[in-house]
N, C-alpha and C positions, 0 to 999 in steps of 0.2 A: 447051768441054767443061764440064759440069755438075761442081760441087764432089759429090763421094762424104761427106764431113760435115757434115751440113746441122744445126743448133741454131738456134732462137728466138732474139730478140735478149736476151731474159731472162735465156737459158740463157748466151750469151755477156757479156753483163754484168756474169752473179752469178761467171762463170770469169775473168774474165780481169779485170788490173788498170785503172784509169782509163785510163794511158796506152797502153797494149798494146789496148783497146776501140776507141779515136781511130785508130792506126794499122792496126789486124786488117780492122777493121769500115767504119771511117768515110773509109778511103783516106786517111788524116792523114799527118804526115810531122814525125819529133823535131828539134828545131833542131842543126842540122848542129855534130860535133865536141863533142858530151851526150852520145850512148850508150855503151853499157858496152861493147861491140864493136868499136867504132872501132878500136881500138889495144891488141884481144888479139889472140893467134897463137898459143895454145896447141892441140896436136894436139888432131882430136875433130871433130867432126859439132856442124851448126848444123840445130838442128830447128826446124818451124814453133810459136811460142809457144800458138797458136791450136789443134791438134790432134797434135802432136808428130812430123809427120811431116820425113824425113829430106829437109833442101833443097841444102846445101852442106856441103862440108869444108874443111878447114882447109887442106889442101894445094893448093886453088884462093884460098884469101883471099892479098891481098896490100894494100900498105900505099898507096890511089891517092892522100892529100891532101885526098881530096874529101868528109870529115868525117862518114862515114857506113862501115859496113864494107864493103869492095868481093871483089868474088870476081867468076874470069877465068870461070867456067863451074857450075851447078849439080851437082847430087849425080849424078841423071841425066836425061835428054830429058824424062821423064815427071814429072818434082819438080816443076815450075811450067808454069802457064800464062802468056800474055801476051796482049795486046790494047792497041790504040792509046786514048791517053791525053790529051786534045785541053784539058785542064783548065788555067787560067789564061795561055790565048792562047800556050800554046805546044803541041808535037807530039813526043809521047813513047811511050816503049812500055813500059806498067806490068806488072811483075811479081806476081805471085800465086800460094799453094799451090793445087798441082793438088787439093790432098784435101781443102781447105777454104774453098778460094777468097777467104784473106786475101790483103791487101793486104800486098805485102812492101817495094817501092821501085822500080826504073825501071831499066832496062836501055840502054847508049852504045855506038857501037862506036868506043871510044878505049880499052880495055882491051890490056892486055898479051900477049905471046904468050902462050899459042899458039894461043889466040882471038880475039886482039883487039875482047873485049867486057867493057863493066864494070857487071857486076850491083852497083848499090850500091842496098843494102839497110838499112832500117831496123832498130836493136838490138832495139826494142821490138818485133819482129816474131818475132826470134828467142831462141831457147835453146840454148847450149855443152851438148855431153855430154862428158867426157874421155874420150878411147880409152885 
């Protein structure tokens, strides 16, 4: 499905920080157990950093280990897209906004109930709003 917010690279360069460009843009990936999100849990909505759109809550994030913030299921069906991910001789399935078609982090299914999937997601990808 075609991202609905579409900008220049310009546009996104001159918006978004160095690191949040590498990750949004450039499929990048923050060194695992650095982001700010790892190891917050306060109530609230994680939105895409890239166009503000609503991806996960807090009452899906849980604490996997796996040094990136993990979350058992998205906001809703329609929050992200996905598509196989074949980069660096491995087979993944990489996550992305549906509304902007950044790059968010990679989806397992080693997650917790009551999915048993673990969206881990890069910080730099996203923004807390408090409820």
């Amino acid at each position: 499905m075609a991202p609905r917010v579409t900008k220049s690279e310009a546009e996104w360069k001159a918006e978004l920080t160095p690191e949040q460009y590498h990750v949004l843009r450039e499929k990048g990936t923050e060194r695992a157990f650095t982001g700010e999100y790892d190891h917050t849990f306060e109530a609230g909505i994680y939105r895409c950093a890239g166009c503000g759109a609503e991806l996960f809550t807090s009452e899906a994030k849980y604490d996997s280990g796996c040094g990136w913030p993990a979350f058992y299921a998205p906001a809703s069906a329609e929050a992200i897209d996905e598509e196989v991910d074949t980069s660096y001789g491995m087979v993944r399935t990489e996550v992305m906004c549906a509304e902007c078609g950044g790059h968010l982090g990679h989806v397992f299914p080693d997650g917790p109930h009551p999915t048993g999937i673990r969206y881990c997601i890069n910080s730099a990808a996203l923004e807390h709003e408090d409820r």
